[in-house]
VMD Tcl script that builds the backbone (N, CA, C; Angstrom):
set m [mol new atoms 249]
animate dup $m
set s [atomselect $m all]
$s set {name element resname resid chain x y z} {
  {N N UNK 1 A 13.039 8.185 -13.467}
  {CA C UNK 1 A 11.782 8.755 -13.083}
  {C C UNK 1 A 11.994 9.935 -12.153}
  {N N UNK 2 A 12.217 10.795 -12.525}
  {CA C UNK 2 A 12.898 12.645 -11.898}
  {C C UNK 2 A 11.399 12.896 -11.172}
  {N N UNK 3 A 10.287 12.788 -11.989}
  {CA C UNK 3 A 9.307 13.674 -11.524}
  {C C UNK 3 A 8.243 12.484 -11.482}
  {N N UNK 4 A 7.372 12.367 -10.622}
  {CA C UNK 4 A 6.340 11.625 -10.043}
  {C C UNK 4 A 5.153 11.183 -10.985}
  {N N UNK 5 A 5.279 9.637 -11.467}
  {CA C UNK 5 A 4.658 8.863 -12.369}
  {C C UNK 5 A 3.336 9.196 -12.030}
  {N N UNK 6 A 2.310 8.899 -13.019}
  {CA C UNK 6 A 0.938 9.501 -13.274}
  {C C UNK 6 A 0.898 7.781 -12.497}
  {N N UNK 7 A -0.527 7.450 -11.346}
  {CA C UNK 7 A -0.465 6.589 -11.267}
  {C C UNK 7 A -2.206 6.683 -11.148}
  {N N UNK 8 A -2.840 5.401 -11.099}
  {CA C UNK 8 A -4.445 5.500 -11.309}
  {C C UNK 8 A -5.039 6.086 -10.458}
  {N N UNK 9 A -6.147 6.379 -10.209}
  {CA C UNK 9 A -6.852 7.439 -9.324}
  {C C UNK 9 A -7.079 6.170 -7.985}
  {N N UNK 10 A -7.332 4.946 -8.207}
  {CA C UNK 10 A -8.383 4.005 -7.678}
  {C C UNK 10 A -7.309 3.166 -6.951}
  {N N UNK 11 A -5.687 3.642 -7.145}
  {CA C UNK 11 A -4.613 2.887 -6.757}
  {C C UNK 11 A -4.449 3.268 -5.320}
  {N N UNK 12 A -4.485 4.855 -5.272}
  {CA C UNK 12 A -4.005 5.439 -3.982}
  {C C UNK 12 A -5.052 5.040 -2.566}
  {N N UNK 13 A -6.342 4.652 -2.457}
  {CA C UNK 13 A -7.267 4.188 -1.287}
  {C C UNK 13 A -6.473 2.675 -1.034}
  {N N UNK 14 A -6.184 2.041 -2.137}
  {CA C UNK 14 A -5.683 0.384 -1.574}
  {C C UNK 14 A -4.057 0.689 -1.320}
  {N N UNK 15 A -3.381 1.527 -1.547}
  {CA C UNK 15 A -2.199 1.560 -0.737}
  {C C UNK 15 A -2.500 2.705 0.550}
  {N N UNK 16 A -3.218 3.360 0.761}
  {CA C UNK 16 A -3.942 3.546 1.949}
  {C C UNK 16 A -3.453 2.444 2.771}
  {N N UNK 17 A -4.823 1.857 2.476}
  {CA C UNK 17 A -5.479 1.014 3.182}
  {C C UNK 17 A -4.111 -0.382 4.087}
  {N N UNK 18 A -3.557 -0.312 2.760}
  {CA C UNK 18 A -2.318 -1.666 2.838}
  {C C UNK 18 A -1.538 -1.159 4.235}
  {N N UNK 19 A -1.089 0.319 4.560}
  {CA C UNK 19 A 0.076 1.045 5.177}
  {C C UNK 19 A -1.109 0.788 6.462}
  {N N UNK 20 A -2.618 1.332 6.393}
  {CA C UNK 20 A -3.188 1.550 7.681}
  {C C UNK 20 A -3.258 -0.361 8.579}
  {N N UNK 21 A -3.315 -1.329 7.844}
  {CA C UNK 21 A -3.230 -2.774 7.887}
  {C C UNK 21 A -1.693 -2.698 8.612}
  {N N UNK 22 A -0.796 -2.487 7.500}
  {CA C UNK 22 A 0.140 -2.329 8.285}
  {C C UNK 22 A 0.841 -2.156 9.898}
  {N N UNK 23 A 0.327 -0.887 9.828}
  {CA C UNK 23 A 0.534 -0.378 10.835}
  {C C UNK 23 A -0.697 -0.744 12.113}
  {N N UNK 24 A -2.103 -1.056 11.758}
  {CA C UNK 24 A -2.253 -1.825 12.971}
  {C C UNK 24 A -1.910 -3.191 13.372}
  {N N UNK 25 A -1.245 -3.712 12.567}
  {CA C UNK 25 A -0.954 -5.091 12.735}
  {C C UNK 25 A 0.285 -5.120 13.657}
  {N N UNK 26 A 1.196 -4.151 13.382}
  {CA C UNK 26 A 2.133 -3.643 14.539}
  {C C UNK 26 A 1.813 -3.354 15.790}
  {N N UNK 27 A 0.660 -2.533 15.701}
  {CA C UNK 27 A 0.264 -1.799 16.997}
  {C C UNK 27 A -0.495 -2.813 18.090}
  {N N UNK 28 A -1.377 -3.886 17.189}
  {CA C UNK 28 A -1.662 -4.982 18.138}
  {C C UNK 28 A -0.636 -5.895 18.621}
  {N N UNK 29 A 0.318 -5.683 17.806}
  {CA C UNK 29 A 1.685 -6.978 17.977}
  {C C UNK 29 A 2.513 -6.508 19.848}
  {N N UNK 30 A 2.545 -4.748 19.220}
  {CA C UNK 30 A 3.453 -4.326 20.835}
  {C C UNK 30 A 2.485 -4.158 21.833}
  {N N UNK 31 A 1.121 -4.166 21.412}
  {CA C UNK 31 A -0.196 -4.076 22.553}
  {C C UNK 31 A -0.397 -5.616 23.045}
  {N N UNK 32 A 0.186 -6.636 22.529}
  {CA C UNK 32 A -0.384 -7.994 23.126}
  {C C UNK 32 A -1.667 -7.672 22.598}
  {N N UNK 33 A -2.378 -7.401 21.288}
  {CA C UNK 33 A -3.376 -7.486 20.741}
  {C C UNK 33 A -3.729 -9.045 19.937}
  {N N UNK 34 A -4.455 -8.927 19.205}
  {CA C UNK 34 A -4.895 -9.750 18.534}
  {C C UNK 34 A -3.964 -9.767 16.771}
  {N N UNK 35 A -3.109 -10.386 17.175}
  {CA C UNK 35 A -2.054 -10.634 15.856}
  {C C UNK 35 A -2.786 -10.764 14.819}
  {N N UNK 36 A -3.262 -11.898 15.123}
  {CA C UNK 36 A -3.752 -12.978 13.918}
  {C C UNK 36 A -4.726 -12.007 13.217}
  {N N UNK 37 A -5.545 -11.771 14.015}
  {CA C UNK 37 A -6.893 -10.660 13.038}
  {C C UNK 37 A -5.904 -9.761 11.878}
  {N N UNK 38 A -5.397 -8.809 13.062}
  {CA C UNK 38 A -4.365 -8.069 12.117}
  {C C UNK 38 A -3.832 -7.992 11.070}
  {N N UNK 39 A -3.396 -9.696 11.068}
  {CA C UNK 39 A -2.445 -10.067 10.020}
  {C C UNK 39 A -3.132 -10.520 9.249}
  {N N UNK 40 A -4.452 -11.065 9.476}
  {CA C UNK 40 A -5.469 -11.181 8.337}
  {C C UNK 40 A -6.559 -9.930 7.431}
  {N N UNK 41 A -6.249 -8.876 8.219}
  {CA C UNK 41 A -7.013 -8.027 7.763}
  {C C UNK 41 A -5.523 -7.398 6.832}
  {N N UNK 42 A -4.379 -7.293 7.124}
  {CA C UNK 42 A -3.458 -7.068 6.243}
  {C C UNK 42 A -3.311 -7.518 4.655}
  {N N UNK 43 A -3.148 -8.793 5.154}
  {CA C UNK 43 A -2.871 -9.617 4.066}
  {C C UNK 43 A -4.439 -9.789 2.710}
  {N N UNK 44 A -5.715 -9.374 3.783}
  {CA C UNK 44 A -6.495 -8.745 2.294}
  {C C UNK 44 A -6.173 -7.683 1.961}
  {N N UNK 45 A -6.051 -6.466 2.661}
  {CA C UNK 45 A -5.884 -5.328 2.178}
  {C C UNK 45 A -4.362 -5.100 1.092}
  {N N UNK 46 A -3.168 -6.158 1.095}
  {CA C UNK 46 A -2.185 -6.193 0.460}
  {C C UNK 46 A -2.767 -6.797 -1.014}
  {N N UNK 47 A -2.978 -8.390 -0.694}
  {CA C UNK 47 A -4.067 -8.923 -1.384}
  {C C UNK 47 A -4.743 -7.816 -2.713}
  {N N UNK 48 A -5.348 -7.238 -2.517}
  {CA C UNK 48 A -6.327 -6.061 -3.190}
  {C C UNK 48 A -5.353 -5.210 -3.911}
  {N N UNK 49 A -4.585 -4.845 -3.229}
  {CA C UNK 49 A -3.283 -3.897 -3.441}
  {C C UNK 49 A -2.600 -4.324 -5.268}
  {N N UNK 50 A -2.090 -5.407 -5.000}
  {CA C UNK 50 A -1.385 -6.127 -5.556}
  {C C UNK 50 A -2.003 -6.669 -6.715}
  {N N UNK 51 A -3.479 -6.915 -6.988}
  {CA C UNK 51 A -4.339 -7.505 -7.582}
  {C C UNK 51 A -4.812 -6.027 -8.398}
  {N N UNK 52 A -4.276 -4.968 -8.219}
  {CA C UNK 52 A -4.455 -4.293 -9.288}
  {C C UNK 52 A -4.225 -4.045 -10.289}
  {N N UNK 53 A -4.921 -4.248 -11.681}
  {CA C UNK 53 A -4.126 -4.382 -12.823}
  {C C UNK 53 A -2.723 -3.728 -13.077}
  {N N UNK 54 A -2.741 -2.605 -12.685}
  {CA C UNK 54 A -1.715 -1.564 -12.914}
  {C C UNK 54 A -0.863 -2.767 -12.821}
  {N N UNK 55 A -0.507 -3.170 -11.496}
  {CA C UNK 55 A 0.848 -4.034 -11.340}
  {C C UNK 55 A 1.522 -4.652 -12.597}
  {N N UNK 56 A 0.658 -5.598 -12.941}
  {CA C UNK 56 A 0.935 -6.287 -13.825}
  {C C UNK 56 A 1.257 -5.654 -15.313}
  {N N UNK 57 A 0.449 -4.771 -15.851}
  {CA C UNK 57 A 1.575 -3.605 -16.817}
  {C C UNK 57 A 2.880 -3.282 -16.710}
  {N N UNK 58 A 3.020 -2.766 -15.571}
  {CA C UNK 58 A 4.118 -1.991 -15.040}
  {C C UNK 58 A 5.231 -3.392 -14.848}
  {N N UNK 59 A 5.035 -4.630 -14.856}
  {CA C UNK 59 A 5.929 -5.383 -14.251}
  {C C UNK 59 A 6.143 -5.737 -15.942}
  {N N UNK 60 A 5.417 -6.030 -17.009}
  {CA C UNK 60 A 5.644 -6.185 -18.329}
  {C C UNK 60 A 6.324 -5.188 -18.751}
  {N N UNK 61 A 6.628 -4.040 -18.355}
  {CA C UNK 61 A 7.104 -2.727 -19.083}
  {C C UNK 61 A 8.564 -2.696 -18.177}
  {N N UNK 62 A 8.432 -3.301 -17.656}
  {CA C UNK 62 A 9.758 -3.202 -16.623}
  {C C UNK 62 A 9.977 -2.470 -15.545}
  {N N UNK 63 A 8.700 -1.634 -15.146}
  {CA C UNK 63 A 8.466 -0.408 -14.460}
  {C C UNK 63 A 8.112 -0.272 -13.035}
  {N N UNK 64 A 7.876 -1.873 -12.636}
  {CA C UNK 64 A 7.227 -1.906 -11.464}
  {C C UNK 64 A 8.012 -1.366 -10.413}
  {N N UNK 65 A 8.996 -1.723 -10.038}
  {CA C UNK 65 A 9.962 -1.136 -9.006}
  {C C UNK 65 A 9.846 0.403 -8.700}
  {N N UNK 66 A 9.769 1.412 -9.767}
  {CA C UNK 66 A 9.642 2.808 -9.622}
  {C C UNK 66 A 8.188 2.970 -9.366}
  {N N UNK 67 A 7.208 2.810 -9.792}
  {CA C UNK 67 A 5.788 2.905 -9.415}
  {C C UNK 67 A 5.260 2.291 -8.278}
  {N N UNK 68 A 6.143 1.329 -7.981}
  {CA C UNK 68 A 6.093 0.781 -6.374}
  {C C UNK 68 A 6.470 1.687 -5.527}
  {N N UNK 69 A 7.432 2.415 -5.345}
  {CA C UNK 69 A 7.711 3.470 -4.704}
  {C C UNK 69 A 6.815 4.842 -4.629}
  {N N UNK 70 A 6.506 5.168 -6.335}
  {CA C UNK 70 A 6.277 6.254 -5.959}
  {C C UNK 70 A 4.597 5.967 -5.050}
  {N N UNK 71 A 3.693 5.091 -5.362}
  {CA C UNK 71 A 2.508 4.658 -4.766}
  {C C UNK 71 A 2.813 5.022 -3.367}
  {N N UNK 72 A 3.786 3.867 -3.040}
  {CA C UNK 72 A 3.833 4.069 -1.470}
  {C C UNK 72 A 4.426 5.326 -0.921}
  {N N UNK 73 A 4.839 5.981 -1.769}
  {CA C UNK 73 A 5.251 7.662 -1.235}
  {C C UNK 73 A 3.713 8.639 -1.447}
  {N N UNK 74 A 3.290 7.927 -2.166}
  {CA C UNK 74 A 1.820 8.953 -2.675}
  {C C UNK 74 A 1.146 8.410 -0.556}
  {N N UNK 75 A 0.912 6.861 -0.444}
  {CA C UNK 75 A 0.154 6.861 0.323}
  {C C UNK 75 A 0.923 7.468 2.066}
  {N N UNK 76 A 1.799 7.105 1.745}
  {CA C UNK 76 A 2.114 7.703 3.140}
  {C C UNK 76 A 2.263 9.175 3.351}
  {N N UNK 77 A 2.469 9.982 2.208}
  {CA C UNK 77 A 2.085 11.870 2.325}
  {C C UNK 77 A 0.590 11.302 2.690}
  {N N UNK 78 A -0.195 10.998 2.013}
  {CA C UNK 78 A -2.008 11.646 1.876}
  {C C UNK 78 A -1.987 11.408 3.720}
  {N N UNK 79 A -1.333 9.808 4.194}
  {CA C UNK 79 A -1.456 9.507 5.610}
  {C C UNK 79 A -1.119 10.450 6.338}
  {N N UNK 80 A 0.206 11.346 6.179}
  {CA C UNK 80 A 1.148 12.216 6.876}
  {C C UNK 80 A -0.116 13.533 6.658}
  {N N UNK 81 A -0.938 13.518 5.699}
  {CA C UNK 81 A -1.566 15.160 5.856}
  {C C UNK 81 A -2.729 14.818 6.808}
  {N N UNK 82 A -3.254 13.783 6.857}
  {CA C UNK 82 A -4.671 13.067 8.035}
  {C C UNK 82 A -4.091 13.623 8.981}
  {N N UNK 83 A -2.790 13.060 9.606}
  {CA C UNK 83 A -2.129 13.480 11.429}
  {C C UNK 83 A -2.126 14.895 11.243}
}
mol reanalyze $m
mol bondsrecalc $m
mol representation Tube
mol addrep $m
C-alpha cells in the first residue's frame, strides 16, 4: 500500500473521536482526574470505531492491518491541522 487507501468518508470523525478519548483519558490519569469517566467515554468512542462495517471487510480481505494505520494517520494529521 505505497499510496494512501481510499477509506469511508464517515470513518475519519470516529477515529477522531477514538485519539481525542484517548488522549483525555491520559490527561485525567496525570491530572489525578477522573479515570474511570475517561476510560468509559473511551471505550465507547473505540467501541463505535471498531463497529464499523469497513473493519470487518477489510479483515475478510486480509487488509485490516494497512487500513488500520492509514485511518489512524488520516486522524491524527486532521488533529495535528486543529493545533
Amino acid at each position: 500500500m505505497a499510496d494512501a487507501p481510499d477509506l469511508p468518508a464517515d470513518l475519519l470523525p470516529l477515529h477522531i473521536a477514538a485519539l481525542r478519548a484517548d488522549r483525555a483519558m491520559t490527561t485525567a490519569r496525570e491530572a489525578g482526574g477522573d479515570v474511570e469517566a475517561a476510560r468509559e467515554a473511551y471505550l465507547a468512542a473505540a467501541d463505535a470505531l471498531q463497529a464499523h462495517p469497513f473493519w470487518e471487510e477489510r479483515r475478510l480481505a486480509g487488509q485490516h492491518q494497512g487500513f488500520w494505520q492509514a485511518s489512524l494517520d488520516a486522524a491524527k494529521a486532521a488533529l495535528a491541522d486543529e493545533a
